[in-house]
C-alpha positions as CSV (number, residue, x, y, z in Angstrom):
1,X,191.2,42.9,196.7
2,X,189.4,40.0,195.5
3,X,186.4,41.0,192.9
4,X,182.6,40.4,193.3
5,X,180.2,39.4,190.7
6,X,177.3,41.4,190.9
7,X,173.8,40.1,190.0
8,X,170.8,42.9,188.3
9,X,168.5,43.6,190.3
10,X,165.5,41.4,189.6
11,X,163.0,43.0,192.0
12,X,162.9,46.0,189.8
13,X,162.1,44.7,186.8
14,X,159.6,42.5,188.0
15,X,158.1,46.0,189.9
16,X,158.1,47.9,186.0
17,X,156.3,44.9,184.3
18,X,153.5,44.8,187.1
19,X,153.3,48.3,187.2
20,X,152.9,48.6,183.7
21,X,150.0,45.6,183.7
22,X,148.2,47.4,186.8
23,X,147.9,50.8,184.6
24,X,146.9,48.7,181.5
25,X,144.3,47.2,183.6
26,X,143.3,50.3,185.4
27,X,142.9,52.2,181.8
28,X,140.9,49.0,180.2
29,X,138.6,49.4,183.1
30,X,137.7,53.0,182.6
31,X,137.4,52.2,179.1
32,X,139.8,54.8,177.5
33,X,141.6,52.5,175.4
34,X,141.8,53.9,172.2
35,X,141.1,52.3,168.9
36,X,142.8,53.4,165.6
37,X,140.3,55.0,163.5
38,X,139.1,53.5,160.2
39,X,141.0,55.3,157.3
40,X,139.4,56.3,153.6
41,X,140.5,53.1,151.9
42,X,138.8,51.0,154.3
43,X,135.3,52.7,152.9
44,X,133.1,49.9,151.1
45,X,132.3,50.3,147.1
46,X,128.4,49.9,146.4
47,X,128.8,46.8,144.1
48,X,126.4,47.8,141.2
49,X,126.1,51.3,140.2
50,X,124.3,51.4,136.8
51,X,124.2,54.3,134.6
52,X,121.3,56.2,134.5
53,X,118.2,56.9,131.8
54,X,116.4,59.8,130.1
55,X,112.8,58.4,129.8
56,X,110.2,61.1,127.8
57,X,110.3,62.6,124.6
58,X,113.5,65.0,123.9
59,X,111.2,68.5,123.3
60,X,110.4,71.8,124.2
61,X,107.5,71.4,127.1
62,X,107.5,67.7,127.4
63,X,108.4,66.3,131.3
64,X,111.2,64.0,131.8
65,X,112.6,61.3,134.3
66,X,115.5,60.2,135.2
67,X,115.7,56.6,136.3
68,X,118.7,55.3,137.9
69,X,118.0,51.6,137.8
70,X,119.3,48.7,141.0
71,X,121.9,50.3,143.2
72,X,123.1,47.1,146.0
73,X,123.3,47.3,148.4
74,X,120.2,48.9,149.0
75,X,119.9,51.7,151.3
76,X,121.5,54.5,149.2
77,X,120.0,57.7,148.7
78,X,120.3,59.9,145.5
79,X,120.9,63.1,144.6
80,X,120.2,64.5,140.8
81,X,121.7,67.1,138.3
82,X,120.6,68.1,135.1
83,X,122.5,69.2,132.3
84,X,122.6,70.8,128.7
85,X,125.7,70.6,126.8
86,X,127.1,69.1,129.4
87,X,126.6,72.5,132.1
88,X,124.4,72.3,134.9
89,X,121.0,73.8,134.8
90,X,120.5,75.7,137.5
91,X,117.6,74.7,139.7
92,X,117.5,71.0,137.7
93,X,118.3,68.9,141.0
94,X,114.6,66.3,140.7
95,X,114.3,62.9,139.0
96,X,111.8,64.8,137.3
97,X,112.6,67.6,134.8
98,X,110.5,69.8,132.1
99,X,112.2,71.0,129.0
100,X,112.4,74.6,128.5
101,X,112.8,76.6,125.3
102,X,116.4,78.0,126.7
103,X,117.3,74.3,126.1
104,X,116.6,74.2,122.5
105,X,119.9,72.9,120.3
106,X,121.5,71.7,122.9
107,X,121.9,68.0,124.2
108,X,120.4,67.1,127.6
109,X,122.0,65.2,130.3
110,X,121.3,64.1,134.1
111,X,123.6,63.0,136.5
112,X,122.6,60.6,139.7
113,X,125.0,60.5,142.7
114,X,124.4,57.6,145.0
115,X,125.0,58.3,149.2
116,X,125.3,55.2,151.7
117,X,127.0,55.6,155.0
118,X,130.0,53.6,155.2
119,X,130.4,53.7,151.2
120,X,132.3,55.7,148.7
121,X,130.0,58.3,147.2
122,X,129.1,57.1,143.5
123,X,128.2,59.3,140.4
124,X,126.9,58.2,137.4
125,X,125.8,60.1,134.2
126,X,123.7,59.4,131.8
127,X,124.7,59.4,128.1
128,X,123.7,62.7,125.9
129,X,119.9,63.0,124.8
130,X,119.2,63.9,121.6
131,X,119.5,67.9,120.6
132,X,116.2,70.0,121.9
133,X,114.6,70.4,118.5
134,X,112.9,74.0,118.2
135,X,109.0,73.3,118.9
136,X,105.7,74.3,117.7
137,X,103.2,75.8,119.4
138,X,100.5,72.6,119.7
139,X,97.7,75.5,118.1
140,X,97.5,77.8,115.8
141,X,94.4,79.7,115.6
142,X,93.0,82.6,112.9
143,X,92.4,85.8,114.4
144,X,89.0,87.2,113.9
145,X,87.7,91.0,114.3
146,X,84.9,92.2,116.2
147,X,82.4,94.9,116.1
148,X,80.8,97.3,113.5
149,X,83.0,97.9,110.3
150,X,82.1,101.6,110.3
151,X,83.6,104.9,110.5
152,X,84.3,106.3,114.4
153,X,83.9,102.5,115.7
154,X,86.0,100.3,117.8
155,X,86.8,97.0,116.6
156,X,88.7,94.2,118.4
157,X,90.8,91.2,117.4
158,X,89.9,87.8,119.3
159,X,93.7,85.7,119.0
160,X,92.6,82.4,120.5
161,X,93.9,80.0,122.5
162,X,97.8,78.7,121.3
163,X,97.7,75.8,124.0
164,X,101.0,76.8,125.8
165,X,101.3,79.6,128.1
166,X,103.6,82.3,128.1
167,X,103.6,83.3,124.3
168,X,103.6,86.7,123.2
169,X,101.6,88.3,120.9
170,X,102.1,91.2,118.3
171,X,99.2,93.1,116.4
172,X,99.6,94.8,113.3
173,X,96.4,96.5,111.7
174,X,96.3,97.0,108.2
175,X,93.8,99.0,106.0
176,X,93.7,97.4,102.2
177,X,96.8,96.5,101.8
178,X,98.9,99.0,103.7
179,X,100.1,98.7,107.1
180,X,98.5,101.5,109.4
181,X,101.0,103.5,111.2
182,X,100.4,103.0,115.1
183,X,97.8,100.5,115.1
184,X,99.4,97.7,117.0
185,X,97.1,96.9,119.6
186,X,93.8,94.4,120.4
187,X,91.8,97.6,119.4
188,X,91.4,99.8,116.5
189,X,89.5,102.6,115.7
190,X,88.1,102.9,112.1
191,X,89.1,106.4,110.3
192,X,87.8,108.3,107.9
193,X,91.1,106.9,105.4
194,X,89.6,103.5,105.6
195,X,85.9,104.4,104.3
196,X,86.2,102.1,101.1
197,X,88.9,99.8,102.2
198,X,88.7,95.8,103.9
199,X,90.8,95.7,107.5
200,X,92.7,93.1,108.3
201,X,94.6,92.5,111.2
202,X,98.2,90.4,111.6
203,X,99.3,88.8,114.5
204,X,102.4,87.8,115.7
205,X,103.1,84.7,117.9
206,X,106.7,84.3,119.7
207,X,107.9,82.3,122.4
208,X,111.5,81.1,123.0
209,X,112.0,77.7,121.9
210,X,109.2,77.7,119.5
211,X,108.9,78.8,115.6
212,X,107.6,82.0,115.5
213,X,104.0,82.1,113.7
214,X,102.1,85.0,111.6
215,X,98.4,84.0,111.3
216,X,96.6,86.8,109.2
217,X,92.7,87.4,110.1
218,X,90.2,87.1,107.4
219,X,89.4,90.7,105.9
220,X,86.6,92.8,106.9
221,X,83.9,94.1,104.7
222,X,84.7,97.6,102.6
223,X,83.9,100.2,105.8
224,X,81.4,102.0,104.1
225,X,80.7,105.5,103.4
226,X,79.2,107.3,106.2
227,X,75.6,108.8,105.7
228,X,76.3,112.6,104.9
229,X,74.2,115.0,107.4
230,X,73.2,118.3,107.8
231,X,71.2,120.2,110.6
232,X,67.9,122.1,109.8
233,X,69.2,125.9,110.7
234,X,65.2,126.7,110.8
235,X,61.8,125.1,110.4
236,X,61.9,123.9,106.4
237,X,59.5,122.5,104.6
238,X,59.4,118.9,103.8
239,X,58.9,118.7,100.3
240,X,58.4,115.5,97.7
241,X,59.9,117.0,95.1
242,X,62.8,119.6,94.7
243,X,60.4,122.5,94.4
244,X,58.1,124.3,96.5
245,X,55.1,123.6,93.7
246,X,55.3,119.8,94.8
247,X,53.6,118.3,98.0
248,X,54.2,119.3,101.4
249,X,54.5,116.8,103.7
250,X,55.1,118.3,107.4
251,X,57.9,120.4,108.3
252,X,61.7,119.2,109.3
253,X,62.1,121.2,112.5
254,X,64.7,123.5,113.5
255,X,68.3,121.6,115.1
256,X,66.7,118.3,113.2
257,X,69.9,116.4,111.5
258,X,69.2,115.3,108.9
259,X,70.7,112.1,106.2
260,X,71.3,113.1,103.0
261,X,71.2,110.9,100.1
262,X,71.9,113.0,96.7
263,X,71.6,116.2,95.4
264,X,69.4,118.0,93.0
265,X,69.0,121.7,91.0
266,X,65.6,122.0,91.7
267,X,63.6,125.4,92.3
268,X,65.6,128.6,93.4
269,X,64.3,129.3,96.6
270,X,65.3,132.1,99.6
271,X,65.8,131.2,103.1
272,X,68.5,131.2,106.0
273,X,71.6,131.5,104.7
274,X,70.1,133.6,101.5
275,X,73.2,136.3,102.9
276,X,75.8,134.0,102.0
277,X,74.8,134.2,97.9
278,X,75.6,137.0,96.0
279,X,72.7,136.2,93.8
280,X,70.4,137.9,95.6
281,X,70.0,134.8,97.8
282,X,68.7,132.7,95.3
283,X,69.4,129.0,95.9
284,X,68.3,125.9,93.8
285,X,70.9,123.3,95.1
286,X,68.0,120.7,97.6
287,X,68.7,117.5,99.0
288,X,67.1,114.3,98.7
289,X,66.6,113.2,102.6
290,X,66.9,109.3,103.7
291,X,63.2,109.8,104.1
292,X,62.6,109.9,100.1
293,X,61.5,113.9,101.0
294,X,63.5,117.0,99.8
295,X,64.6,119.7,102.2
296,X,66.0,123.1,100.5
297,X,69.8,123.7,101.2
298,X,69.6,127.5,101.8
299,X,68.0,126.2,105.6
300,X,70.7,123.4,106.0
301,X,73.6,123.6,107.9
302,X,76.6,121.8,105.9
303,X,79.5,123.6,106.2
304,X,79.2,124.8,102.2
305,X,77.4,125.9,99.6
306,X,78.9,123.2,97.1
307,X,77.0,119.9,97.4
308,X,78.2,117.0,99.5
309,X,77.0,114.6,98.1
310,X,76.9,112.8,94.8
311,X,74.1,114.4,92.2
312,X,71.1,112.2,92.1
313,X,70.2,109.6,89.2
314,X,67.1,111.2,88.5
315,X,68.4,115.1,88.5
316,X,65.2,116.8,87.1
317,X,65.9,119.7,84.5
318,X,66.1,122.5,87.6
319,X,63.9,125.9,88.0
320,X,65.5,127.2,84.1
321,X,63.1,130.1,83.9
322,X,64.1,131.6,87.0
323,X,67.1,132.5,85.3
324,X,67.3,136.7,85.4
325,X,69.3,138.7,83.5
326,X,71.1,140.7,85.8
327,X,73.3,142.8,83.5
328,X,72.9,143.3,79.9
329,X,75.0,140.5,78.0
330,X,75.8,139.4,74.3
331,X,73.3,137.0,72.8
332,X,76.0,134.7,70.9
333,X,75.9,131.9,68.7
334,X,78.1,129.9,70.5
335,X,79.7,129.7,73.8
336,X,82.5,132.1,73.0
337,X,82.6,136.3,72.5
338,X,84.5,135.2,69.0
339,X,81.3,133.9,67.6
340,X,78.9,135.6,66.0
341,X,76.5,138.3,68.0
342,X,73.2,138.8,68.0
343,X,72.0,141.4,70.0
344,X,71.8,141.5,73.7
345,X,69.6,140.0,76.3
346,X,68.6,142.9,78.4
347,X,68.4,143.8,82.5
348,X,65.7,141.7,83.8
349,X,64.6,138.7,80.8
350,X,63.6,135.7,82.2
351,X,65.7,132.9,80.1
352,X,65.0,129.5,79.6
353,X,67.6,127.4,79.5
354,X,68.1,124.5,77.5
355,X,71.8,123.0,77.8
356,X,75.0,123.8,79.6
357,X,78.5,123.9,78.3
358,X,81.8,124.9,79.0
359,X,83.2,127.5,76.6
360,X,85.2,130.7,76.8
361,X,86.2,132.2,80.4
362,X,84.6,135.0,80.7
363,X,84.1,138.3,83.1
364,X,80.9,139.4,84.6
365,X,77.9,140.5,87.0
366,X,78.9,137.4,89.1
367,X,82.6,137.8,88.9
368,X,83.1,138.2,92.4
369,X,81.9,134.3,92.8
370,X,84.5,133.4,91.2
371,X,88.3,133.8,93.0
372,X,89.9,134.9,89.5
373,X,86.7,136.3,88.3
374,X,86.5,134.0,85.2
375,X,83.4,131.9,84.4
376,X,83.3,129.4,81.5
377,X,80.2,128.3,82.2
378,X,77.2,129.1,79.2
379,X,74.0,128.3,78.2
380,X,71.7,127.7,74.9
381,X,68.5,129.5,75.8
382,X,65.4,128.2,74.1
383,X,65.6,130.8,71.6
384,X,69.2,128.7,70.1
385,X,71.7,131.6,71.3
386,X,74.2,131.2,74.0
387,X,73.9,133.7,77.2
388,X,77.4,133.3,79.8
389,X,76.3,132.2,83.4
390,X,78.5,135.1,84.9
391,X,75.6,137.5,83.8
392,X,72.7,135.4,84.7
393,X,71.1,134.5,88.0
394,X,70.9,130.8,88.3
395,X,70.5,130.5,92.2
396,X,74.3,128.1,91.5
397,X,77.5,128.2,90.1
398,X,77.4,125.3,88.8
399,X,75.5,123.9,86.1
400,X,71.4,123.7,86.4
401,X,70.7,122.2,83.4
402,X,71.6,119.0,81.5
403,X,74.6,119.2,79.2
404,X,74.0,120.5,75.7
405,X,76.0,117.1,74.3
406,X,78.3,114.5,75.7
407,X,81.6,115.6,76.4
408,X,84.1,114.0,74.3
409,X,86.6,112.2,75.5
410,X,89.7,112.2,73.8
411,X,92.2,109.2,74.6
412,X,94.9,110.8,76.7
413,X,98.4,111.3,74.4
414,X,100.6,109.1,76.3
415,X,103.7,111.9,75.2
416,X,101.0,113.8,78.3
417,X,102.4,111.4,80.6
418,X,106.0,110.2,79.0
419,X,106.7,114.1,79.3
420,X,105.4,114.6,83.1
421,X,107.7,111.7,84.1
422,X,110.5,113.6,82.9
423,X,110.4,116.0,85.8
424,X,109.5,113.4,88.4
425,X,112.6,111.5,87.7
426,X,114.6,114.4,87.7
427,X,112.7,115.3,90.6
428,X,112.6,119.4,89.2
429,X,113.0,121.7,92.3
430,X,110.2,124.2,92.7
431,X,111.2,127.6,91.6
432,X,109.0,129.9,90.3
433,X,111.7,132.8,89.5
434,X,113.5,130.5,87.0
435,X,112.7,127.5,84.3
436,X,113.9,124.3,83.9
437,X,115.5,122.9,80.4
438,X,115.1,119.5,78.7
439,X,114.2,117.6,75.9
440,X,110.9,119.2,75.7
441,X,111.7,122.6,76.1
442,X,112.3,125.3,78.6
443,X,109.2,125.7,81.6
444,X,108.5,127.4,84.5
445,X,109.3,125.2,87.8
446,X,105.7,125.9,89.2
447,X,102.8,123.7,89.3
448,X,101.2,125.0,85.9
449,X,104.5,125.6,84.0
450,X,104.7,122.1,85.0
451,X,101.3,121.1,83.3
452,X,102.1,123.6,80.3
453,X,105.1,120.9,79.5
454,X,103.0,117.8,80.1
455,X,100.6,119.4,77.8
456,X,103.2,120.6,75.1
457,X,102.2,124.3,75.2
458,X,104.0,126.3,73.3
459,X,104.9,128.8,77.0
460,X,104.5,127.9,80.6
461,X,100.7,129.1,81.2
462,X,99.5,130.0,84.7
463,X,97.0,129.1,86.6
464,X,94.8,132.0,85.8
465,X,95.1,131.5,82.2
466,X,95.2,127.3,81.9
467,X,91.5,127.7,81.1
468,X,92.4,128.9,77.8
469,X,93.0,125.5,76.6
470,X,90.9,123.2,79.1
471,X,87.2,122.7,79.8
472,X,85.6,121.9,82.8
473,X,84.2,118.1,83.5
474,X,82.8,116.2,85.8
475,X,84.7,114.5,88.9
476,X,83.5,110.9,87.4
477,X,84.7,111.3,83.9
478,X,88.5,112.1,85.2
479,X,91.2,110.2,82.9
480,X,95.0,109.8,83.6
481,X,95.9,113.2,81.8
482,X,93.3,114.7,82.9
483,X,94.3,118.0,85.5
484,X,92.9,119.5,88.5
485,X,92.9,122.9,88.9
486,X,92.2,126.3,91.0
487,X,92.4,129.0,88.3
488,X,93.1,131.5,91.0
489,X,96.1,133.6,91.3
490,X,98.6,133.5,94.0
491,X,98.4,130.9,96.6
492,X,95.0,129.7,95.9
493,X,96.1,128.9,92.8
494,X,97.1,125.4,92.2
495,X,97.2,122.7,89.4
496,X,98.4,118.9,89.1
497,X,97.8,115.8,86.8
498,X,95.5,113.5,87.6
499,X,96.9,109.4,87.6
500,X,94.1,107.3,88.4
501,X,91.8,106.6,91.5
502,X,92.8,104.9,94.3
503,X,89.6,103.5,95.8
504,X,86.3,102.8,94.1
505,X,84.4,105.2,96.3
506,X,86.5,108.1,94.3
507,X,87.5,109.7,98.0
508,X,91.2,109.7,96.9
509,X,93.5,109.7,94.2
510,X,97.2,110.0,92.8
511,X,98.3,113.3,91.6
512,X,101.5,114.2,89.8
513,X,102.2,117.9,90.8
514,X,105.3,120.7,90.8
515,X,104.7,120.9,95.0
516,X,107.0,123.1,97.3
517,X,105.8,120.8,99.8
518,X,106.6,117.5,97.9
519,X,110.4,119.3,97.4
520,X,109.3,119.3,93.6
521,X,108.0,117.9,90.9
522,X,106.5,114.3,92.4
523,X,103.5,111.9,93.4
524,X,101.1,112.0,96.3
525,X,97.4,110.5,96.6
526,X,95.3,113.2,98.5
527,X,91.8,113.3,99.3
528,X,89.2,114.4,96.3
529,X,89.2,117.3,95.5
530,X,92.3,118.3,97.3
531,X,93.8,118.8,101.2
532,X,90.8,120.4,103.4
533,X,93.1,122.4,104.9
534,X,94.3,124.3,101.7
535,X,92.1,127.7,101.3
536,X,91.8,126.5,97.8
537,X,90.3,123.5,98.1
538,X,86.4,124.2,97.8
539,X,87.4,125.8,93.9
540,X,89.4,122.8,92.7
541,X,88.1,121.2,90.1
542,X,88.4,118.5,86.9
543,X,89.4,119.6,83.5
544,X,90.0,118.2,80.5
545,X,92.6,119.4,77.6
546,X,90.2,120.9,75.0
């Protein structure tokens, strides 16, 4: 069998080729040819970028800018972030930016990110700013106070403008020099503790990012005392002098109120609240209206039969010969029973009376006026003996005529004080059941065995008997050493040293005092002559260490 070359098959191929060129052809027409896409690192790079620029000044308030200088190509658009320490403030996304005081210390920041189609995305930040220095508020006003400086009124504090917004402010009333408890807002009320004292008010500005400021207000005037009233109970005569012998000049009618200025012993006189004197209803204490007129205190409403207010300058010698002998009593040579006698004045004399002092404590007629009884008020009568006030109908209590001499003062032993302190620094308990021992002796731990040690008596006194070796003086003429004291017994009963004064008006003062209340011996300023709510209070007086 002879062989046969065989030859491919040419027509095939040449079918597959033109086949294939026919579908290219066919697909190029439709236009489905696919291109392959462009990939990332075919993106263009924006040929300048520069770093961008704070412009403004680096502080609390102030507005910045960001410039980002000549992007090329041109076209892009820009994004912005703002940072402090390198974090991102939230919110900060503006070419434009304001500092704020959460800023403060830290170093500010902004980033600029450039966008172009068809171009790598580009950010750029700016080098670190300065560190946010606190600021200060761009004013810094003095506060100043409002209204009447007077007890009972409203007063207001005007701050001022600090020329930011936002900043908050404290108040902080003070009365003298001490803060007052409470009073912390744009008004304050004046009380009656102020009467005397210059207000100031503090205030307080804060605001975060900025130094805090205290601005004080210039002081007020002293609030002054309040005019002293009283309301007419009935009609009353209107008189010009303290006596019903002077002029009349018209009435003062019932429910009128009435100003009083000062106080004097004038005539003894009967009238509306005659019932409330066991004299009889004799009453010489008048007052010395606003009007320059006098009005009678037995037809006043003033809540006392003690004056209220101070004596006047020109206290006349009062209504002496209506002074009635209303028991019979020694006629003495002196103010004491140990002096020599002479005879009695009987039931009924009328007395003139020359001079007052204060001499033994005595019992008598009057002796239920008195909470312990005792009186050590006396008199020289004309005649140059001594008569005791307990016995005599004055229309007062207290003294209606001038004093017979001066009342010495003796400088105050400063041992007094050097042996009070003791017991304040050892803070003595209060105990009246036992004593207390130190380097002055043994004492009763009550207010007057604590004055019997300041004073070096030889026992611990008490209250009722303290006026065996102290005399009676006037508020004004109180010294450091000097005691106050209720000679009563039990819990009227009360006595403590007297310091010093602690306003000029003489409405309050320091007091040194053996006090349950204070846990002991201690220091306390209370109001002259002692708390008004103390049943006590209206027979506490000055004395002096005879």
């Amino acid at each position: 069998m002879s062989l046969t070359s065989v030859r491919p098959n040419t027509s095939n191929r040449r079918f597959r080729i033109l086949a294939g060129m026919a579908l290219a052809l066919t697909l190029a027409v439709a236009g489905t040819v696919a291109q392959p896409a462009e990939s990332a690192s075919a993106a263009r790079s924006f040929t300048h970028a520069p770093t961008p620029k704070i412009v403004g000044s680096i502080l609390v308030g102030s507005r910045l800018k960001a410039t980002r200088g000549t992007w090329t190509p041109s076209g892009a658009t820009f994004t912005y972030q703002w940072r402090a320490n390198g974090a991102k403030i939230s919110g900060a996304t503006k070419s434009l930016f304001t500092v704020t005081g959460t800023q403060v210390g830290k170093a500010l920041s902004v980033t600029v990110s450039g966008h172009k189609s068809g171009y790598r995305t580009v950010s750029r930040t700016s080098a670190r700013s300065v560190v946010v220095p606190v600021a200060q508020f761009p004013a810094s006003p003095v506060p100043t106070i409002g209204g009447n400086v007077a007890y009972g009124s409203t007063l207001t504090v005007t701050s001022g403008s600090w020329g930011v917004s936002g900043v908050h402010l404290s108040y902080q009333w003070k009365s003298g020099p001490d803060i007052i408890g409470g009073a912390t807002g744009l008004t304050y009320i004046v009380e009656k503790a102020d009467i005397g004292k210059a207000l100031t008010v503090v205030v307080t500005a804060t605001k975060l990012g900025y130094t805090t400021v205290v601005n004080v207000s210039a002081a007020t005037g002293s609030v002054p005392t309040p005019p002293v009233t009283a309301t007419a109970a009935t009609r009353t005569q209107r008189m010009s002098q303290s006596n019903l012998n002077s002029t009349q000049i018209g009435w003062y009618e019932q429910g009128s109120v009435l100003s009083l200025v000062c106080y004097q012993r004038g005539q003894s006189v009967k009238g509306y609240f005659s019932s409330s004197f066991s004299n009889g209803g004799w009453d010489n204490l008048w007052y010395r209206i606003n009007d320059g007129s006098y009005a009678a205190d037995v037809d006043l409403e003033t809540g006392t039969l003690d004056p209220v207010v101070p004596a006047c300058a020109d206290q006349p010698v009062a209504d002496t010969s209506n002074a009635t002998v209303m028991a019979t009593t020694q006629r003495m040579s002196s103010d004491t029973l140990n002096s020599t006698q002479n005879g009695n004045y009987g039931v009924g004399a009328r007395l003139t009376l020359t001079c007052y002092a204060h001499g033994e404590a005595v019992k008598g007629y009057f002796s239920g006026s008195f909470p312990n009884g005792y009186d050590d008020l006396w008199y020289q009568v004309n005649d140059g003996f001594w008569v005791a006030d307990v016995d005599i109908q004055t229309g007062s209590n207290d003294p209606v005529t001038p004093s017979c001499a001066p009342i010495s003062t003796p400088p105050v032993s400063s041992d007094e004080l050097t042996r009070a302190k003791s017991w304040l620094d050892a803070h003595v308990p209060y105990d009246q059941g036992h004593s207390y021992p130190n380097q002055y002796g043994s004492y009763r731990m009550d207010c007057s065995g604590f004055v019997s040690m300041a004073f070096g008596l030889p026992s611990s006194y008490t209250t009722v008997t303290l006026p065996q070796v102290v005399h009676r003086i006037n508020k004004d003429d109180l010294q450091p050493g000097d005691i106050m004291l209720n000679t009563a017994s039990g819990d009227n009963g009360h006595t403590g040293i007297f310091i010093r004064w602690t306003d000029a008006s003489h409405t309050h003062y320091v007091s040194w005092e053996e006090n349950p209340g204070l846990g002991g011996a201690g220091e306390q300023t209370v109001p002259y002559p002692y708390w008004p709510s103390w049943a006590g209070t209206s027979n506490y007086f000055p004395y002096r260490r005879n």
